[in-house]
PAGU-123771 format. One record per residue (C-alpha): x, y, z; residue in one letter. Coordinates in Angstrom, 1 decimal. Example, Ala and Ser with C-alpha at 12.3 -4.5 7.8 and 13.67 -1.06 7.14 Angstrom:
// residues 2
R:xx:yy:zz:aa
R:12.3:-4.5:7.8:A;
R:13.7:-1.1:7.1:S;
// end
This chain:
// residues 454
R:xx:yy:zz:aa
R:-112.0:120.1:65.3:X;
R:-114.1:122.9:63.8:X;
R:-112.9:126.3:63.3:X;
R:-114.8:128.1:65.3:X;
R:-113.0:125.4:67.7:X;
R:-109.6:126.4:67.1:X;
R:-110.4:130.3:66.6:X;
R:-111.5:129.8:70.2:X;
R:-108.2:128.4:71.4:X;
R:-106.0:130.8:69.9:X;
R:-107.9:133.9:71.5:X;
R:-107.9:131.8:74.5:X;
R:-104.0:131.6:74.6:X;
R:-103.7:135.2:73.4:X;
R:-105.8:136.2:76.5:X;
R:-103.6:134.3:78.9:X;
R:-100.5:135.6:77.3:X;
R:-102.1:139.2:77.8:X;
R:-102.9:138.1:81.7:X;
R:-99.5:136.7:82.2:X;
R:-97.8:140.0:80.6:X;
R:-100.0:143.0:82.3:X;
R:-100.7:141.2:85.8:X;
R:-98.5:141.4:88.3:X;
R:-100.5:138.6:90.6:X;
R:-99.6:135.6:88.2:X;
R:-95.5:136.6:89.4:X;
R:-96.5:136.7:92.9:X;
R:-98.9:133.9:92.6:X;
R:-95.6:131.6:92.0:X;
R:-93.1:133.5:93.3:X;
R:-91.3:134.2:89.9:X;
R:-89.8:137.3:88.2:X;
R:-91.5:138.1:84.6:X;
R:-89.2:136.1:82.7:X;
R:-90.0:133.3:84.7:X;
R:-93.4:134.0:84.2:X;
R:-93.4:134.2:81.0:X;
R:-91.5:131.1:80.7:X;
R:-94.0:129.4:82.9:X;
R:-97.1:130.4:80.8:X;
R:-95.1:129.2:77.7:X;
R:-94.7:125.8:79.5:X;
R:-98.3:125.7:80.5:X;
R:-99.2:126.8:77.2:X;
R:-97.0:123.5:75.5:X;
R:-98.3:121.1:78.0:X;
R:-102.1:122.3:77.7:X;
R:-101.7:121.3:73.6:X;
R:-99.5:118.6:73.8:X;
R:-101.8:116.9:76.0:X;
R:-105.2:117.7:74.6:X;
R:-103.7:117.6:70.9:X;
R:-106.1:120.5:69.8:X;
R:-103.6:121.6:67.1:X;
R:-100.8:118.8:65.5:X;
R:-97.9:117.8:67.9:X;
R:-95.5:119.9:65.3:X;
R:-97.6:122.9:65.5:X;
R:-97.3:123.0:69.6:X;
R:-93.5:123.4:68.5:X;
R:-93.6:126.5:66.4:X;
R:-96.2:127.9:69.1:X;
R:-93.1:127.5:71.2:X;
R:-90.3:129.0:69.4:X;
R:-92.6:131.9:68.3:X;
R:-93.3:132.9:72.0:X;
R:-89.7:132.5:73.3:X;
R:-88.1:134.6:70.5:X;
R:-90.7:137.1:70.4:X;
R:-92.0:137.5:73.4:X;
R:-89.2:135.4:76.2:X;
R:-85.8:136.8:74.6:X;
R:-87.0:141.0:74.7:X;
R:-88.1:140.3:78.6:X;
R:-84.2:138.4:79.5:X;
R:-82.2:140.7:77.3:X;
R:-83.9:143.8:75.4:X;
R:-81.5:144.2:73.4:X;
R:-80.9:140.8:72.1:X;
R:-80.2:140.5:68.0:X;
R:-79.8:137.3:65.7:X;
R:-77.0:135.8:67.4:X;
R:-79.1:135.3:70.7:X;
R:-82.1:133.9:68.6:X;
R:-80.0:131.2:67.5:X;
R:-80.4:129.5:71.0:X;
R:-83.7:128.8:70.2:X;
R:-83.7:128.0:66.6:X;
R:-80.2:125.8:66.4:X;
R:-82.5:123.0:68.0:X;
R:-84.3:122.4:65.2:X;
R:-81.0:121.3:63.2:X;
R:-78.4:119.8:66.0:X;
R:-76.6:116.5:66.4:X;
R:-80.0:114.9:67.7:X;
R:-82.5:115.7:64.6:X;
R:-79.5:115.2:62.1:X;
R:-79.3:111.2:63.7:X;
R:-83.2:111.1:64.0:X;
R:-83.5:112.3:59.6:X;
R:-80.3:109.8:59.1:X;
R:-82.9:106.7:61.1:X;
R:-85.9:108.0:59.1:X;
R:-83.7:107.9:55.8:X;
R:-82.2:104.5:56.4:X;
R:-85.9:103.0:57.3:X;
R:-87.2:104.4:54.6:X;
R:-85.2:102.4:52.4:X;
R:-85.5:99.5:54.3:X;
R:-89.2:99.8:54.2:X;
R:-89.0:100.8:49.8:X;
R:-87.3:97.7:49.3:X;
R:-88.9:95.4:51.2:X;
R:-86.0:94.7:53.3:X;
R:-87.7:95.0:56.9:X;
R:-90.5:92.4:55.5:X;
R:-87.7:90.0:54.5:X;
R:-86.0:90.1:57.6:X;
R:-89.1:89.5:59.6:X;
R:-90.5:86.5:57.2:X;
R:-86.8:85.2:57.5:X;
R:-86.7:85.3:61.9:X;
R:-90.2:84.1:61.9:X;
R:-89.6:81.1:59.8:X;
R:-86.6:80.5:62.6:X;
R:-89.1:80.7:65.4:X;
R:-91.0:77.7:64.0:X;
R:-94.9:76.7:64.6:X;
R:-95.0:76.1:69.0:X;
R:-97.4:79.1:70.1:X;
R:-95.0:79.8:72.7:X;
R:-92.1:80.2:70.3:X;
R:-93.4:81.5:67.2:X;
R:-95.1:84.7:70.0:X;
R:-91.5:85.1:71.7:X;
R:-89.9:85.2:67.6:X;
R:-93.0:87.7:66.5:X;
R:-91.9:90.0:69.8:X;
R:-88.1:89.7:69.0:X;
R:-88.5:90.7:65.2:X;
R:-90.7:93.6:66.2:X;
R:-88.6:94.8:68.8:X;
R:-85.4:94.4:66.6:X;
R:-87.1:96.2:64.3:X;
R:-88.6:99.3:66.0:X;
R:-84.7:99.8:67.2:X;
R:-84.2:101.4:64.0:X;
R:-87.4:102.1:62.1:X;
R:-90.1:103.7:62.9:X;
R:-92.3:101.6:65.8:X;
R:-96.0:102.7:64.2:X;
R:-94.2:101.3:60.6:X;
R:-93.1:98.7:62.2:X;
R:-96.5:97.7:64.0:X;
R:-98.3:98.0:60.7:X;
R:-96.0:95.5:58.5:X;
R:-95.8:93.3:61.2:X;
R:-99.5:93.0:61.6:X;
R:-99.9:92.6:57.9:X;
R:-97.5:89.5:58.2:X;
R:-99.3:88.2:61.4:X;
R:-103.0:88.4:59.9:X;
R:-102.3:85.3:58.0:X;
R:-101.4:83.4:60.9:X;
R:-103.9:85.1:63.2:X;
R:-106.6:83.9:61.0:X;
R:-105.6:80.1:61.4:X;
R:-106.4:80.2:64.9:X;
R:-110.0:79.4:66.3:X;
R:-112.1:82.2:67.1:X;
R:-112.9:80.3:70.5:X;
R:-108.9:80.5:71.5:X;
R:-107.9:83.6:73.0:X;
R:-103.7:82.9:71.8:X;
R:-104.7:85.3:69.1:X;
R:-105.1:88.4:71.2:X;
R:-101.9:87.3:72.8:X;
R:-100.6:87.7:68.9:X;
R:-102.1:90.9:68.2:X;
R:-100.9:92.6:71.3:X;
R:-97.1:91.3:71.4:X;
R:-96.8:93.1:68.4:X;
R:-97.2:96.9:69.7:X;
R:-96.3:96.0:73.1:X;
R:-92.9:94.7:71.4:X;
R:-92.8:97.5:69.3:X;
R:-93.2:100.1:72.1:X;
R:-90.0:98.2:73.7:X;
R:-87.7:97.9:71.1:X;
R:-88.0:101.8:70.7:X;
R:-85.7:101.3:74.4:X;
R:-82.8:99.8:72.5:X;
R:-81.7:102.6:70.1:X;
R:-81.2:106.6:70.2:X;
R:-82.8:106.9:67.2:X;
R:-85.8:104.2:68.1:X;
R:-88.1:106.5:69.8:X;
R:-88.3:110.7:70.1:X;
R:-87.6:110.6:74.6:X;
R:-84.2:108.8:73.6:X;
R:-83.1:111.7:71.9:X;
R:-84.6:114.2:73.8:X;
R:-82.7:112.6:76.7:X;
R:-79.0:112.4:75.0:X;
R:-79.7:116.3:73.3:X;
R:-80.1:117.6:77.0:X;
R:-77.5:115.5:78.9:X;
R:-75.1:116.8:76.1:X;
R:-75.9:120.4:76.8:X;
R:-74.9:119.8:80.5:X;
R:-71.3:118.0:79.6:X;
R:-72.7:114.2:79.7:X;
R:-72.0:113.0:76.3:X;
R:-73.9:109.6:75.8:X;
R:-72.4:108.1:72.7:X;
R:-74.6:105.6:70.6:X;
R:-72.7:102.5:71.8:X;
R:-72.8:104.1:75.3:X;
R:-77.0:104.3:75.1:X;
R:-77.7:100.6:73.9:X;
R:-75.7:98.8:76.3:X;
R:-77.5:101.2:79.1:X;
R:-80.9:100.4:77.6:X;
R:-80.6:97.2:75.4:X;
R:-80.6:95.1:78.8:X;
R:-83.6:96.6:80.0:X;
R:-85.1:96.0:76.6:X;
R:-84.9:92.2:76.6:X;
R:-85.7:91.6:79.9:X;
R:-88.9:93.7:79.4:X;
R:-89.3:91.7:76.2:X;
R:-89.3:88.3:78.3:X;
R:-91.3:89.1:80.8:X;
R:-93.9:90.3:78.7:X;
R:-93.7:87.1:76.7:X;
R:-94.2:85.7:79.9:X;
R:-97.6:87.7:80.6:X;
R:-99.0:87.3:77.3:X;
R:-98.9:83.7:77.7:X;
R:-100.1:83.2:81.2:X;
R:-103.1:85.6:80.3:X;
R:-103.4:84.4:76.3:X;
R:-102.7:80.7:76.7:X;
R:-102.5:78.4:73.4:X;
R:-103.5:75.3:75.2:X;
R:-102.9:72.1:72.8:X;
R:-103.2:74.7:69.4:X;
R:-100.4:74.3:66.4:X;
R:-100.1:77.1:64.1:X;
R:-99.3:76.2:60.5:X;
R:-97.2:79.2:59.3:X;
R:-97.8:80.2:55.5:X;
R:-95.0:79.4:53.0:X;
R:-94.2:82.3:51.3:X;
R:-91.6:82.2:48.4:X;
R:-89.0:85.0:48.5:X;
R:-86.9:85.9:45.4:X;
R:-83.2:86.6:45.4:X;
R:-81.4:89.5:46.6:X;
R:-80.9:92.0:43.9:X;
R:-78.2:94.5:43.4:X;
R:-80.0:96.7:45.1:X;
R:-80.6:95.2:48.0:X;
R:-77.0:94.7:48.5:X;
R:-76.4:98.3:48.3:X;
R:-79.3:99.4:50.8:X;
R:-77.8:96.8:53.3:X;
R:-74.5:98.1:53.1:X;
R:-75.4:101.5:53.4:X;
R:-77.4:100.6:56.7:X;
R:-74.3:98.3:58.5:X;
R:-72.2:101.1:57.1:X;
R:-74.0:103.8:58.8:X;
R:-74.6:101.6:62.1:X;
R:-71.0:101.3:62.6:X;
R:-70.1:105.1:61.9:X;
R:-73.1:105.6:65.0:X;
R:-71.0:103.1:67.2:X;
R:-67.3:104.1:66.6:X;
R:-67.6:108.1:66.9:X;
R:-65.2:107.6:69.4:X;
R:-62.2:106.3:67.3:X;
R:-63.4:108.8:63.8:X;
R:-63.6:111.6:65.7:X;
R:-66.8:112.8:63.6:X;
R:-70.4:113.4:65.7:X;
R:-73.5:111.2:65.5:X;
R:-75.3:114.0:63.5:X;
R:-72.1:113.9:61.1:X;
R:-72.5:110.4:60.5:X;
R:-75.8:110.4:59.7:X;
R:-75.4:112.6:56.3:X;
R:-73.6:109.7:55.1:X;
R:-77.1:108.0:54.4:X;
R:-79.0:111.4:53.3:X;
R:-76.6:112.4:51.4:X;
R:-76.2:108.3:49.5:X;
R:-79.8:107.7:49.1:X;
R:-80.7:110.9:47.6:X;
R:-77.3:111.0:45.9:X;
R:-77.3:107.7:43.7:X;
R:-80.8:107.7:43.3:X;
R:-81.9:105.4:46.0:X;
R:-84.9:107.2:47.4:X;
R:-86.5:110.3:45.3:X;
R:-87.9:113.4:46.1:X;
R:-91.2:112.1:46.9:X;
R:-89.1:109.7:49.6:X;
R:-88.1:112.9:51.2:X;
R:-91.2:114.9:51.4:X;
R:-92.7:111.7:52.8:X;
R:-90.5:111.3:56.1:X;
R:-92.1:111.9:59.2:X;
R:-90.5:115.9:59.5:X;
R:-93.8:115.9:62.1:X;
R:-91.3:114.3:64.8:X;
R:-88.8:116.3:64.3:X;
R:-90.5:119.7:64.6:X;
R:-91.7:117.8:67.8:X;
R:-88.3:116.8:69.1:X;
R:-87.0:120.3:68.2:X;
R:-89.6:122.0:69.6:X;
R:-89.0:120.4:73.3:X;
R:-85.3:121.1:73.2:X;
R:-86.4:124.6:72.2:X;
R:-88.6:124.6:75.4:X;
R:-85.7:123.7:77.7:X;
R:-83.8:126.4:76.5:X;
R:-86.4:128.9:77.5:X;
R:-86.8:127.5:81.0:X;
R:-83.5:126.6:81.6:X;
R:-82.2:130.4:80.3:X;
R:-84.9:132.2:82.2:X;
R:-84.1:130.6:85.7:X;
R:-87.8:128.9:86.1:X;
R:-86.1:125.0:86.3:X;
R:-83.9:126.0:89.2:X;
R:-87.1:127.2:90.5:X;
R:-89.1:124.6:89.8:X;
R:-85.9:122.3:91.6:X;
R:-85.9:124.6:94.1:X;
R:-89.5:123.3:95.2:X;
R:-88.6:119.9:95.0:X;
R:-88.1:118.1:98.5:X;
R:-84.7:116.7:97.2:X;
R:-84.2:115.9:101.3:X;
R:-86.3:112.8:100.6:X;
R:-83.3:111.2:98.9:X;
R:-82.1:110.2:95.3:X;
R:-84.1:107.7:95.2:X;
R:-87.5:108.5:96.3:X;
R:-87.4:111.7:93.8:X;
R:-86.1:109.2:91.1:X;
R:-89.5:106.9:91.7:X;
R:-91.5:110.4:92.3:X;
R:-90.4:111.1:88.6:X;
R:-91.0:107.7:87.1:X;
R:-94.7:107.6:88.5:X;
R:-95.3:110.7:87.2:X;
R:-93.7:110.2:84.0:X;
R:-95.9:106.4:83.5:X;
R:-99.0:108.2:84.3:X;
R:-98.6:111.1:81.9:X;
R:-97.3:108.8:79.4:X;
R:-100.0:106.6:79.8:X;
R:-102.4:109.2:78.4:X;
R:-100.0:111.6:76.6:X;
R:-97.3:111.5:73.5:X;
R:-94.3:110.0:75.1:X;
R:-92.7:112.7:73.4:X;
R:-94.5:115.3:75.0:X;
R:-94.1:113.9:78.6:X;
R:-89.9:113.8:77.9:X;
R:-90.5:117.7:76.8:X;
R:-92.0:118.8:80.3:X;
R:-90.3:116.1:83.0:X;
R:-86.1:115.8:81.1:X;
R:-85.8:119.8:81.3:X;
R:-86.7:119.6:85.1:X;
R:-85.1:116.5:86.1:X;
R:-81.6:118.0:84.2:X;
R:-81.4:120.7:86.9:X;
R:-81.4:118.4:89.5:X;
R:-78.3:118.7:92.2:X;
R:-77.9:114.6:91.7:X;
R:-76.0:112.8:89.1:X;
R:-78.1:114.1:85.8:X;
R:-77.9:110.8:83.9:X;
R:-79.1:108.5:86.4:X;
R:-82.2:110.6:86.3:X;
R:-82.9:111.4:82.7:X;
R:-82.1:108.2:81.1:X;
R:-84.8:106.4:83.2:X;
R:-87.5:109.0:82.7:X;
R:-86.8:108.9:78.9:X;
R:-87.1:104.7:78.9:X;
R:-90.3:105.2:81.4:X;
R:-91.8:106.9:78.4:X;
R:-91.5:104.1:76.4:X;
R:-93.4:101.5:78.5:X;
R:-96.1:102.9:79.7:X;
R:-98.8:101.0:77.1:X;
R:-101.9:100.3:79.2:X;
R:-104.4:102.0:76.7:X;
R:-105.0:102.6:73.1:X;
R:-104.1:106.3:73.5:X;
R:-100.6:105.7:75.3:X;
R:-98.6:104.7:71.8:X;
R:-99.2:105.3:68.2:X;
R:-98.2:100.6:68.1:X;
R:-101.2:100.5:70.7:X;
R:-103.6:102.4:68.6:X;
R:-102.8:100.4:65.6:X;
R:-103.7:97.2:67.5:X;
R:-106.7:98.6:68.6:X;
R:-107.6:99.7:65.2:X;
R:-107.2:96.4:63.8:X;
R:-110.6:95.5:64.8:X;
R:-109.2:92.3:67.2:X;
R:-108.6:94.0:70.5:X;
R:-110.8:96.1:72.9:X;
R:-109.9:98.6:75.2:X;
R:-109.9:96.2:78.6:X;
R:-107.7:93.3:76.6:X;
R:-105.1:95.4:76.4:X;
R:-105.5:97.5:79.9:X;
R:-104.5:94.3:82.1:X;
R:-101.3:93.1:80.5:X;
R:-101.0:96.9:79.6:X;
R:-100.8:97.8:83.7:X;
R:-98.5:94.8:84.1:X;
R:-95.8:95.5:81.6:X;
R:-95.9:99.0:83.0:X;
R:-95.8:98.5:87.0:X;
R:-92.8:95.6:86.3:X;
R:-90.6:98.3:83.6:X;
R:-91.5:101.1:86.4:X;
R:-89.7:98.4:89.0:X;
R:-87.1:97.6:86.6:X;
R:-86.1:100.8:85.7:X;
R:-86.1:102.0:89.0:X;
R:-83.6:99.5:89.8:X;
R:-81.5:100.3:86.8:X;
R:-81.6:103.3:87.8:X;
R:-80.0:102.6:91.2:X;
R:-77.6:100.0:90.3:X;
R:-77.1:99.2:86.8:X;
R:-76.5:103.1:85.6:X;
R:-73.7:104.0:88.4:X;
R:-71.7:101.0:86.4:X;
R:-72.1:102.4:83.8:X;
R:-69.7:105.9:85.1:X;
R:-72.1:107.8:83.2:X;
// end
C-alpha cells in the first residue's frame, strides 16, 4: 500500500476516535455509556484492519493496547496507575504465548535439523504407491505435523516433498490436484489437534481460563483430536470422489537418508520431553506456560538454535494472539460483551445460538485470519449465560476449517501459489469440508463436549 494510503487510514481512525469521544449520538445510537463506546469503536476499529489487513496483523494489536491504555482505562477509572495497565499488557506474556514461543522453539528445531522432513519421507514410504493410500498417508503426515509446527511450514516442506511425485503423474489425470490440495486442507486440520497448532486454540483455552475453565493440554486433544481425524477421513473421501486416480500407479522416489546423529537424538528428546511436561501438568503441579521454558531455555542454552533462530520465530503471531486477549479485556472490563449478550435472542435455545455462531464464524473465517475471527466472536460467546466451553471450543475449531478459498488460510495460499491449483479447484471440495466440519462440530458441540464435564 502506498503512503499516502496508510496516512489516509490513520487520520481516518483518528477522526472516528475524535467522533466517538465528542459526540454524544454514537452512545445513544447503541445504547451504551462512553466506556462502552469507546470500547465499541476500539472493536470496530480491530475488526475494520484485521479484515482488510491495511496495516500487519501484529500492528492491529499495538493499535489495540495503545487505545485501551490511553484512551479506555482514563474513561473506566481516572485515576488508574501502573498496576491497572497491567490488565492489558500481562496478555502479551501469559501461560498461552509462553506455550505458543515453547511450539515455535521446539519446530524450529525440528525444522533446523531436518527432523520434520525425516519423519514425513519415513510415514510416506509406509503409505506405499496405491493413489488412494499414498493421498490418505500425505494427509496423515501433514496433519501430524501441523499439530505441533507451524501449518504454513508445514504446507511448504510437504509440497517440496510431494512435487516429485506430483510430477510423475500425467498432466491429463486430475489425482494430482487431489495431491496438491490434501496437503493444505490436511494442514488446516491438524492445526485442530493441538493447543499450540493454530492461534483460535489458544485464544480459546486463555479466555475459558480467565472465567475458571481450565482446559489442560491433555484435556484439549482428546476434545479436538477426534474431530480432527474424522475430518481428515472424510476429506480423504472427497478428494478422491472429486480427484479420482483411475488405473494410475505412482512410483515414489527413493531417497537415501543418513543416520541419526547425536544431535538428533538430543532435539528428539527435548521434544517427547517437553510433550509430556504439556500432558502431565496435572500430576507436576507446574503451568503449561512453565513447561514450555524448558525448550527456550535448552535450545538457546546448549547451543541448539542461535540468536538468529530466535529473531527468526514468527513473534508476528504472538503480538496477534496477545493483542486479541488484550481486546477482551477491554470489552469484557468496560461492560460492552454483556451488552452485546444482552442483544442476543438467547430464548431461541443453546443450540440454535451455538449454529448462529458457527455460521458466522465459517463465513468470516472463510475470508478473514482465523485468528482475527476468534478475537471478535470467543470474547462475545464467553459471556454467554450457557455452559462457556461448549460454546468457545467449537467456535475456535470452526476457525480452523473453513478453507474454501485461497484467502481463508495461509496452507491454502501456498497451494494456490504453487502454480497447480486455481481458485474454483479448490472452492468445491473447499465448501464441502466446511458445510460437513460446521455439521460435525455442531454435533460435538451438543453431545461429545458435555462428556467431556468440561
Amino acid at each position: 500500500m502506498k503512503l499516502n494510503k496508510k496516512v489516509n487510514l490513520f487520520l481516518f481512525l483518528f477522526l472516528l476516535i475524535a467522533i466517538v469521544e465528542t459526540s454524544a449520538l454514537f452512545q445513544s445510537l447503541f445504547s451504551v455509556d462512553h466506556a462502552q463506546a469507546i470500547a465499541l469503536c476500539i472493536l470496530l476499529i480491530a475488526a475494520f484492519l484485521w479484515v482488510t489487513e491495511w496495516v500487519p496483523l501484529f500492528v492491529t494489536s499495538l493499535i489495540i493496547v495503545f487505545l485501551q491504555i490511553g484512551w479506555l482505562l482514563p474513561v473506566m477509572n481516572p485515576s488508574a496507575g501502573k498496576a491497572e495497565q497491567q490488565a492489558f499488557l500481562s496478555p502479551f506474556f501469559s501461560d498461552i504465548i509462553l506455550l505458543f514461543l515453547g511450539g515455535f522453539i521446539l519446530a524450529s528445531m525440528l525444522h533446523k535439523y531436518h527432523l520434520d522432513d525425516r519423519i514425513a519421507r519415513w510415514l510416506l514410504k509406509k503409505t506405499g504407491t496405491k493413489p488412494g493410500r499414498l493421498l490418505f498417508g500425505i494427509m496423515v503426515v501433514s496433519a501430524l505435523l501441523s499439530m505441533w509446527m507451524s501449518n504454513t511450514a508445514t504446507t511448504a516442506m510437504m509440497f517440496a516433498i510431494v512435487l516429485p511425485i506430483i510430477a510423475c503423474i500425467p498432466e491429463t489425470n486430475k489425482f494430482s490436484k487431489g495431491l496438491a490440495l490434501s496437503i493444505p486442507f490436511a494442514c488446516n486440520l491438524g492445526g485442530l489437534g493441538t493447543p499450540i497448532g493454530t492461534p483460535p486454540n489458544a485464544i480459546a483455552m486463555s479466555f475459558l481460563a480467565e472465567k475458571g475453565v481450565i482446559i489442560s493440554f491433555g484435556d484439549w486433544m482428546l476434545a479436538a483430536t477426534p474431530l480432527m481425524l474424522v475430518m481428515l477421513t472424510i476429506c480423504w473421501g472427497i478428494l478422491l470422489k472429486l480427484y479420482p486416480p483411475g488405473d494410475l500407479k505412482i512410483p515414489f522416489p527413493e531417497i537415501e537418508a543418513k543416520s541419526l546423529t547425536g544431535i538428533h537424538w538430543l532435539v528428539s528428546g527435548l521434544f517427547l520431553i517437553t510433550i509430556i511436561g504439556w500432558l502431565t501438568t496435572d500430576i507436576h503441579g507446574l503451568s503449561i506456560g512453565t513447561v514450555s521454558l524448558v525448550p527456550a531455555i535448552s535450545a538457546f542454552g546448549l547451543g541448539l538454535l542461535n540468536v538468529k533462530d530466535f529473531k527468526n520465530l514468527p513473534w508476528d503471531v504472538l503480538f496477534m494472539v496477545g493483542g486479541g486477549i488484550c481486546l477482551g479485556v477491554g470489552l469484557r472490563s468496560s461492560g460492552l460483551t454483556q451488552r452485546i449478550v444482552e442483544t442476543i435472542p438467547l430464548e431461541f435455545g443453546f443450540i440454535w445460538v451455538l449454529a448462529a455462531f458457527l455460521l458466522l464464524a465459517a463465513v468470516m473465517t472463510t475470508f478473514m485470519s482465523n485468528t482475527a475471527t476468534a478475537n471478535l466472536l470467543i470474547p462475545i460467546a464467553i459471556s454467554l449465560e450457557f455452559k462457556v466451553a461448549l460454546f468457545v471450543i467449537p467456535i475456535a475449531m470452526t476457525c480452523s476449517t473453513a478453507m474454501a478459498l485461497p484467502i481463508s488460510t495461509p496452507p491454502n495460499a501456498i497451494a494456490f501459489g504453487s502454480g497447480m491449483l486455481e481458485s474454483r479447484d479448490m472452492i468445491k471440495p473447499g465448501v464441502l469440508v466446511t458445510l460437513v466440519s460446521l455439521v460435525t462440530i455442531l454435533l460435538i458441540g451438543l453431545f461429545f463436549l458435555p462428556l467431556l464435564r468440561f
